[in-house]
N, C-alpha and C positions, 0 to 999 in steps of 0.2 A: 658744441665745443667752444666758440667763441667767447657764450658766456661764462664759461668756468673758464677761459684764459682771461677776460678780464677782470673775474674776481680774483681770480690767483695774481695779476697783476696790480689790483688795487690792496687786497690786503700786503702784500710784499711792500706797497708801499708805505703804507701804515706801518707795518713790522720796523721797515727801513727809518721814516719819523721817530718811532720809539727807542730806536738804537741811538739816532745821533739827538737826541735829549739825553740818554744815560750817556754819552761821551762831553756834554755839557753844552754843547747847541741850544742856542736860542728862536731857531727860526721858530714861527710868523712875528714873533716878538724881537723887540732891540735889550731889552732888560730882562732880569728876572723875575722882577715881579709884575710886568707887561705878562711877560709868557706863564706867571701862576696866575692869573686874571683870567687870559687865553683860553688855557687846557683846562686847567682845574677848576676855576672859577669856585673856587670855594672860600667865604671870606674869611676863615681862620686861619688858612692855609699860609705861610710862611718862605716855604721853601719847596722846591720842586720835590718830589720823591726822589732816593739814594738813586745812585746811579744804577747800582744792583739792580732795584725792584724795574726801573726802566727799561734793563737789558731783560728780565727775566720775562719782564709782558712781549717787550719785541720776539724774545724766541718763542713766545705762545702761540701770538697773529703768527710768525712766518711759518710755523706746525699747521696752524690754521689753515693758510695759505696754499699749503699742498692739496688738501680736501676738493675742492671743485673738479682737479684735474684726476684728481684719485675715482672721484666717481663720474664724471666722464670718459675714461680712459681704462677704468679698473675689470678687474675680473667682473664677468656678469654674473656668475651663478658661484654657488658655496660658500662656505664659510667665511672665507675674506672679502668674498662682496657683502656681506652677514654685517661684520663687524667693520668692515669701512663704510656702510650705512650707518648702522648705529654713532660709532663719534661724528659723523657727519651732522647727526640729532643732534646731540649732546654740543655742540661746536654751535649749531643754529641758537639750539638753547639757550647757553651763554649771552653769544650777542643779544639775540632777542631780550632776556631778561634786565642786559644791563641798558638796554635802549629804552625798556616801557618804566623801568627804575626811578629815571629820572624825571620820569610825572607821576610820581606817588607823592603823596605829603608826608609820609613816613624819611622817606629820601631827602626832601627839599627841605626837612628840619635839623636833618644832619647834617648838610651840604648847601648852606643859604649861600646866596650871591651876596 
């Protein structure tokens, strides 16, 4: 249990970061284009993404966020422990893919520093 409260507590805070960048927050950066250096580190990159798509990824991680405690805590048996396994995959998935993403050269031709 501890460890699914501290991933619940760490993606919340992730979730939490991505919110106050769509309200226009610059933390770990003092400018904006410090903080698209930062986050994105993409050299074409201009502008941070809309506020929208900011809010939109924060309310993903904090859906995200529930899943540890959902299957630490959840039904054990039938169909809701079924399917709160499976997004639980699909939610690993995700992260997983976009973490080994960024050592593809398919990726890093898209997204140069």
């Amino acid at each position: 249990m501890a460890i699914a409260t501290a991933l619940t507590l760490l993606l919340a805070a992730i979730a939490g970061l991505h919110a106050y960048w769509g309200r226009g927050g610059l933390w770990p950066a003092a400018s904006e284009d410090e903080l698209i250096a930062t986050v994105i580190g993409h050299a074409r990159a201009r502008r941070m993404p809309s506020p929208g798509l900011c809010l939109a990824v924060a309310l993903a991680i904090a859906i995200a966020a529930i899943w540890p405690l959902l299957l630490a805590q959840g039904p054990r048996i039938g169909t809701l422990r079924l399917l709160i396994v499976l997004a639980g995959l699909a939610i690993m998935a995700v992260f997983l893919l976009r973490g080994i993403a960024g050592f593809l050269p398919a990726w890093q031709r898209l997204h140069p520093r």
